[in-house]
C-alpha positions in Angstrom: 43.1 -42.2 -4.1 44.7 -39.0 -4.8 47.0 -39.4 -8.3 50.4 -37.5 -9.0 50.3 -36.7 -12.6 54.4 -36.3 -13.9 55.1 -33.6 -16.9 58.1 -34.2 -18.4 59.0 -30.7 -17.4 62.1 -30.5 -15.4 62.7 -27.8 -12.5 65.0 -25.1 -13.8 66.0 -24.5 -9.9 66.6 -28.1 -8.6 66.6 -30.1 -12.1 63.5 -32.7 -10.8 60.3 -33.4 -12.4 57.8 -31.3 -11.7 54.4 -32.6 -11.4 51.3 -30.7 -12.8 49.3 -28.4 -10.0 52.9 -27.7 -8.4 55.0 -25.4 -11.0 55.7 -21.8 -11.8 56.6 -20.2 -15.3 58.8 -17.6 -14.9 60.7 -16.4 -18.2 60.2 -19.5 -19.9 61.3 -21.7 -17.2 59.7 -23.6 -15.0 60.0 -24.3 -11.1 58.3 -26.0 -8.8 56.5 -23.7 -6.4 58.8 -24.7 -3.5 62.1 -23.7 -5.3 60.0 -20.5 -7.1 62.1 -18.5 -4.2 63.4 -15.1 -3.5 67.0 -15.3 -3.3 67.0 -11.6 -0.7 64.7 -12.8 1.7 64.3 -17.0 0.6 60.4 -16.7 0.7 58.3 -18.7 -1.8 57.6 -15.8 -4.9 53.3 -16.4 -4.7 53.1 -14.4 -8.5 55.6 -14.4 -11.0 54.3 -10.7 -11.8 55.8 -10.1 -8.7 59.3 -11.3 -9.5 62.5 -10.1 -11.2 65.6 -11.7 -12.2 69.0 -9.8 -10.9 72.4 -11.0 -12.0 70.8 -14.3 -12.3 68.5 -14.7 -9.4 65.4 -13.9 -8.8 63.9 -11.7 -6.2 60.5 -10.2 -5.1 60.4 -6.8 -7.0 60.5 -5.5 -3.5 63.8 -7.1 -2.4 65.3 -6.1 -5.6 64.9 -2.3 -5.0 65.8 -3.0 -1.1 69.0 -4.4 -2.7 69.5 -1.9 -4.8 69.4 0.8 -2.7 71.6 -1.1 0.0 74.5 -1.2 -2.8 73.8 2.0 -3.7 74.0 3.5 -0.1 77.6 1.3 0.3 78.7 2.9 -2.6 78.2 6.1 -1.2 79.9 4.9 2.5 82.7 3.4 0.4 83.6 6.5 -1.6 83.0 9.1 1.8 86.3 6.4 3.2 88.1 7.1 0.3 
């Protein structure tokens, strides 16, 4: 018989208990590893070394710079229109 053991740890993504063996700490919060998401590409974050938080989401590291340079490049097409 395989036992769920509860924490009284709520999920800082979807509010819901999380049980032990199936959370994440990322900057002092935890998630379960399901909701432990990229918001870019919305694939499960494996490491939190790997992740960042951008105005308020988190992201790989990887899709963070992708973004970044994808704002930074419409910038650019923005102000040639101008």
């Amino acid at each position: 018989m395989h036992h769920r053991f509860a924490t009284d740890q709520k999920c800082h993504a979807c509010s819901n208990i999380i049980f032990i063996g199936e959370r994440q700490l990322f900057q002092k919060e935890f998630y379960h590893n399901k909701c432990f998401a990229c918001d870019e590409c919305k694939k499960p974050i494996k490491l939190p070394l790997a992740a960042t938080q951008v105005d308020g989401v988190i992201m790989h590291k990887v899709c963070a710079k992708r973004r970044k340079k994808g704002a930074a490049t419409l910038k650019l097409d923005i102000m040639k229109q101008e």
